[in-house]
C-alpha positions as CSV (number, residue, x, y, z in Angstrom):
1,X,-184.8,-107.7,47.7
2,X,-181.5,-109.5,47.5
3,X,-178.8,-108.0,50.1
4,X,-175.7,-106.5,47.4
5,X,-172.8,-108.2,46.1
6,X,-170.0,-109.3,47.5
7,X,-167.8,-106.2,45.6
8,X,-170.3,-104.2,44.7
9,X,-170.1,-100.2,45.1
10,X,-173.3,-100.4,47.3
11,X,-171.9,-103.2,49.8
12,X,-168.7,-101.5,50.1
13,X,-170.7,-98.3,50.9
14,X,-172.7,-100.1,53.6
15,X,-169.4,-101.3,55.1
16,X,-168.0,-98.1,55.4
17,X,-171.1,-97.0,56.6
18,X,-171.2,-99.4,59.5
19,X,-167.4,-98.5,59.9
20,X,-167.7,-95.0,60.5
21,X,-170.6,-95.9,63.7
22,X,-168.2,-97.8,65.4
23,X,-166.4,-95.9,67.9
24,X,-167.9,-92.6,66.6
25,X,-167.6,-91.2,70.0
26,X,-165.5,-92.9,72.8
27,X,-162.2,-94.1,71.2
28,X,-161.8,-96.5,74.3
29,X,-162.0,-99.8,73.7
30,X,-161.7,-102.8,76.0
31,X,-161.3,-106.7,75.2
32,X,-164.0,-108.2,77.6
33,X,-164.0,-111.9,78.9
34,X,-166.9,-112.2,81.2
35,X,-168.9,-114.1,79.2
36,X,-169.9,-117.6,78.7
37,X,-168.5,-120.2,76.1
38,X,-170.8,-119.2,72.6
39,X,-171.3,-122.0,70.8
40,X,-169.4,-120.7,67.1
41,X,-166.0,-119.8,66.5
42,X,-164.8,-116.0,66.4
43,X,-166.5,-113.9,63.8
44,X,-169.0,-116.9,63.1
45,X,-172.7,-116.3,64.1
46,X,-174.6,-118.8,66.5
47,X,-177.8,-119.7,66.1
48,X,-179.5,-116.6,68.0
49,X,-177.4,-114.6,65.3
50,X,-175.2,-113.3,67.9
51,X,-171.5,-113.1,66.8
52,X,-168.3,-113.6,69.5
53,X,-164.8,-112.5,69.3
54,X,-164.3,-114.0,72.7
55,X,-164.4,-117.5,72.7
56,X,-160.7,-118.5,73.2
57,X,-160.3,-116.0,76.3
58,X,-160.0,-117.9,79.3
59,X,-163.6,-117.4,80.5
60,X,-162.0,-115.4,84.3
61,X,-159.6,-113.6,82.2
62,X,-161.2,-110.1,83.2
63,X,-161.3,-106.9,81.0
64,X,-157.9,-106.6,79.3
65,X,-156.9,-102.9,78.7
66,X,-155.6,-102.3,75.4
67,X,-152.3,-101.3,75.0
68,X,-148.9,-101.8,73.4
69,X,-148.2,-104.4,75.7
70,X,-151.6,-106.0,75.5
71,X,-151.4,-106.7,71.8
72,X,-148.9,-110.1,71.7
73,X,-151.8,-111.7,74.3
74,X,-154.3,-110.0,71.4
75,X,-152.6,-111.9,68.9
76,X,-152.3,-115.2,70.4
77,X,-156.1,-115.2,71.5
78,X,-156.6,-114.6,67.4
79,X,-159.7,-112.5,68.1
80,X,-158.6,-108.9,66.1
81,X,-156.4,-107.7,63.5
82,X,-153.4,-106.1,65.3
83,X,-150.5,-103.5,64.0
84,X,-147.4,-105.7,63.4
85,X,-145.6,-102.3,62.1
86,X,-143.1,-100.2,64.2
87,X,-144.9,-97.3,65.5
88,X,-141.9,-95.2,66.7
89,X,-141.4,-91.7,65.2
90,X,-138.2,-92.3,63.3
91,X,-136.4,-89.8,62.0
92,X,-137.3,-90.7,58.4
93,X,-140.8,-91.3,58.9
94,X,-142.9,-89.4,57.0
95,X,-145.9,-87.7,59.5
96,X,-149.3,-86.5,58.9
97,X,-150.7,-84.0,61.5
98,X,-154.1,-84.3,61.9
99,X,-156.4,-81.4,63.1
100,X,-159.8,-83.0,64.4
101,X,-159.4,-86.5,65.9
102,X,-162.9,-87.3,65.6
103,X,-165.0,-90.6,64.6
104,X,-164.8,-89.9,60.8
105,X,-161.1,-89.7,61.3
106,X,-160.7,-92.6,63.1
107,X,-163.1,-95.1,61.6
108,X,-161.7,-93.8,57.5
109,X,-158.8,-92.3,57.2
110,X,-156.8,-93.7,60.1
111,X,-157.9,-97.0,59.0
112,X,-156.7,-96.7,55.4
113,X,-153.3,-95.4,56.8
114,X,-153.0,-98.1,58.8
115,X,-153.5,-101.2,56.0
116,X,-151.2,-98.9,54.1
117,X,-148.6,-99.0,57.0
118,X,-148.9,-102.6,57.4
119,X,-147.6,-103.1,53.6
120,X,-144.5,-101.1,55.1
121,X,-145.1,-97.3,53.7
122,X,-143.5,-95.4,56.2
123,X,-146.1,-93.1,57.2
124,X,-147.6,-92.0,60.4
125,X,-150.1,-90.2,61.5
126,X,-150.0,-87.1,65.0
127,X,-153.4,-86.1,66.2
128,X,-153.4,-82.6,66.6
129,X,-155.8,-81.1,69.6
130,X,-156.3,-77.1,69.5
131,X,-159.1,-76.6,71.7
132,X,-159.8,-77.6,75.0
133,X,-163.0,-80.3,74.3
134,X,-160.2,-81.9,72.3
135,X,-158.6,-82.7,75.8
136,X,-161.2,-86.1,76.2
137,X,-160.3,-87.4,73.3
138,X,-156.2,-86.5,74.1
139,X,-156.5,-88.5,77.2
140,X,-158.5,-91.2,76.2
141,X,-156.4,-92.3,73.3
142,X,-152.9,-91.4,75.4
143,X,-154.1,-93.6,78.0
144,X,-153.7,-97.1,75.4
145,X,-151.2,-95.8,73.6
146,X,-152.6,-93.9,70.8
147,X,-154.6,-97.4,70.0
148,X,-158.0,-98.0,69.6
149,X,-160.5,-100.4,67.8
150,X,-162.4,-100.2,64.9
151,X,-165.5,-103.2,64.8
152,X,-167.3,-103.3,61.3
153,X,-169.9,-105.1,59.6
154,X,-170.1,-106.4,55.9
155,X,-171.4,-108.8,53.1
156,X,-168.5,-111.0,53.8
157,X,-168.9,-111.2,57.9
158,X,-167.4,-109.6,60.6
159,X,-164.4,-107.7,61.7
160,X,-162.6,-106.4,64.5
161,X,-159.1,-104.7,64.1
162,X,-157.1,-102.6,66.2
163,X,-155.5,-99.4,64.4
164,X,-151.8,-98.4,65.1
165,X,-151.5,-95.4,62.6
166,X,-152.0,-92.5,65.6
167,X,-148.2,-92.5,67.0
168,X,-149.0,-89.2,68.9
169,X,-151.3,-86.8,69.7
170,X,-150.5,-83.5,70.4
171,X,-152.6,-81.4,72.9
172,X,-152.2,-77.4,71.5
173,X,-153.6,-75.7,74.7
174,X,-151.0,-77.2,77.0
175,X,-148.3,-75.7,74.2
176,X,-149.2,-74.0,71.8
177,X,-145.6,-73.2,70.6
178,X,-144.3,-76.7,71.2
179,X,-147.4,-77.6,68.5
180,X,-146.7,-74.8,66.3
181,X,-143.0,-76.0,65.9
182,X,-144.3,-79.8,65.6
183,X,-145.7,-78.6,62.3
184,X,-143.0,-76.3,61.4
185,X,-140.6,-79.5,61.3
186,X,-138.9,-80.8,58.2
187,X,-141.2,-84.2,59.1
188,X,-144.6,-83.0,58.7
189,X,-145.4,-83.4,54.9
190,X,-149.5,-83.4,55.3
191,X,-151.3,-81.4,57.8
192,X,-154.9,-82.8,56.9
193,X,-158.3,-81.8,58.4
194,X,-161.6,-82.5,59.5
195,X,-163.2,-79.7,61.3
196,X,-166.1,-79.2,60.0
197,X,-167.4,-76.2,58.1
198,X,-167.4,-74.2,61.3
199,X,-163.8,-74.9,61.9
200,X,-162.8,-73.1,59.0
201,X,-164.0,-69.4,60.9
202,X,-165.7,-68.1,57.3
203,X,-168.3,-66.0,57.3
204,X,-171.6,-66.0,55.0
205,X,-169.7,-64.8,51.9
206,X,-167.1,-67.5,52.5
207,X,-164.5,-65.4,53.6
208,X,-162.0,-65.4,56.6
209,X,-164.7,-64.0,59.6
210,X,-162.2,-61.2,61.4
211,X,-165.2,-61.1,63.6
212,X,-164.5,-64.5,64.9
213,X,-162.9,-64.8,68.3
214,X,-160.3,-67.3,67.3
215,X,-159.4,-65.5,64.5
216,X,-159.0,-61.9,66.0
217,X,-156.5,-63.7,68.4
218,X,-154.4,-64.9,65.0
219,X,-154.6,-61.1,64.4
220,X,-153.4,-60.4,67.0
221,X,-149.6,-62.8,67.4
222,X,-149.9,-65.4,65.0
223,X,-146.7,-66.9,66.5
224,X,-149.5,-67.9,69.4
225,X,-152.4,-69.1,67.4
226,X,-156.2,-70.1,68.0
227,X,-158.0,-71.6,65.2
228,X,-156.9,-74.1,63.0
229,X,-156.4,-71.6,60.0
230,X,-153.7,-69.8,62.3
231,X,-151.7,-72.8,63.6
232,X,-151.3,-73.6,59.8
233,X,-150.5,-70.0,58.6
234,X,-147.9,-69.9,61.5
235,X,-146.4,-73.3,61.3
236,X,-146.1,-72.3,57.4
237,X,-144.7,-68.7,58.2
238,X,-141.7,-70.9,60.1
239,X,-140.8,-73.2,57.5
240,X,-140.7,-70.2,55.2
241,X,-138.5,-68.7,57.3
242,X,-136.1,-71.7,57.5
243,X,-136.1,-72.3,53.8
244,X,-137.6,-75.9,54.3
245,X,-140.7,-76.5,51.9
246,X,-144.0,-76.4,52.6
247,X,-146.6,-79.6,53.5
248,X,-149.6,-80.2,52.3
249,X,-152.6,-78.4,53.7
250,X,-155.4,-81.2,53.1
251,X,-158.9,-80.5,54.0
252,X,-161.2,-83.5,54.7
253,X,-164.0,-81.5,55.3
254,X,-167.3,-81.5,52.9
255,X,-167.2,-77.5,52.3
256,X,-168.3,-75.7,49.4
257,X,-165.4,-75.7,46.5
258,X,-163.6,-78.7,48.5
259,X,-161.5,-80.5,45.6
């Protein structure tokens, strides 16, 4: 069986299926050096079939951590794509707040917002933590700057590019009103999703489950919210109440009557 084309539908749905493996769940990501001299350039495959990034690190370089500051050295090695973009929150930049930071996120959508930043849209995306397992993944990308890399696999070789579209992440449980207002502002034009079905709190007729613990809390004050549905209903409430439009509430998520 011949392996698919070049630009066919099928190879560009086994790239993004190697894509969205790749850092499906530890956003760290390290540029290691303790290796040997391979014997092929950078995205070339030897003769074992192995394929290096590394061969122009100076071989007792150590681990280098990535961060902002770590990404001119990434550059002049020539081993990844890197952000060449400003990734300060400007005052005209328009944000997407992202509820559910996970691998799908980061290895899709992210991606794609990143090629379309580095052709100059001015666009960003703010992860958006709610609950407190989202904490790991808060501190993980916090601690290299929001960065993280993406490895993938095609027809046409291999890749290795570090994404810059995350500026921020905000971490709900630590404030929830601080995040509440973060949506609420004039800047947020997309509040997008991907939660999974559970996330959504709907019961077996598809429905809003009152039942739900999360959701009796919204019940309760939804100026203090719990589930995702009530951080958007309250950041919403806000911009009603400060005549400033409304963003757009995108769900991600493949749900039942989902676009």
């Amino acid at each position: 069986m011949s392996s698919p084309g070049q630009n066919s539908p099928l190879s560009a749905m086994v790239e993004d299926e190697e894509r969205s493996r790749t850092m499906s769940r530890n956003p760290s990501s390290f540029i290691t050096s303790d290796v040997s001299e391979p014997d092929c350039t950078p995205g070339q495959a030897s003769e074992d079939g192995t394929v290096s990034t590394m061969s122009k690190i100076p071989e007792k370089s150590g681990p280098l951590q990535l961060s902002t500051s770590n990404l001119g050295l990434l550059n002049e090695q020539g081993l990844v794509q890197i952000p060449t973009y400003s990734r300060e929150i400007d005052a005209d930049r328009n944000l997407i707040y992202h509820l559910g930071v996970g691998g799908f996120h980061r290895s899709h959508q992210a991606v794609y917002l990143n090629d379309s930043m580095s052709r100059g849209e001015n666009w960003g995306l703010v992860g958006v933590g709610i609950l407190p397992f989202d904490l790991k993944m808060y501190e993980a990308l916090k601690s290299q700057d929001y960065l993280y890399t993406v490895m993938s696999r095609g027809s046409t070789g291999f890749g290795c590019t570090v994404v810059g579209s995350i500026l921020d992440f905000v971490y709900a449980p630590d404030d929830v009103q601080g995040a509440v207002e973060r949506l609420a502002s004039e800047q947020c034009k997309i509040v997008s999703l991907t939660i999974t079905e559970k996330g959504y709190c709907w019961d077996t007729e598809g429905h809003v489950d009152k039942e739900n613990p999360l959701v009796k809390r919204d019940l309760v004050d939804i100026t203090a919210p719990a589930s995702a549905l009530g951080f958007i209903v309250s950041a919403l409430k806000l911009r009603k109440e400060r005549n400033l439009k409304p963003f757009t509430v995108l769900s991600c998520d493949n749900i039942p009557e989902n676009g």
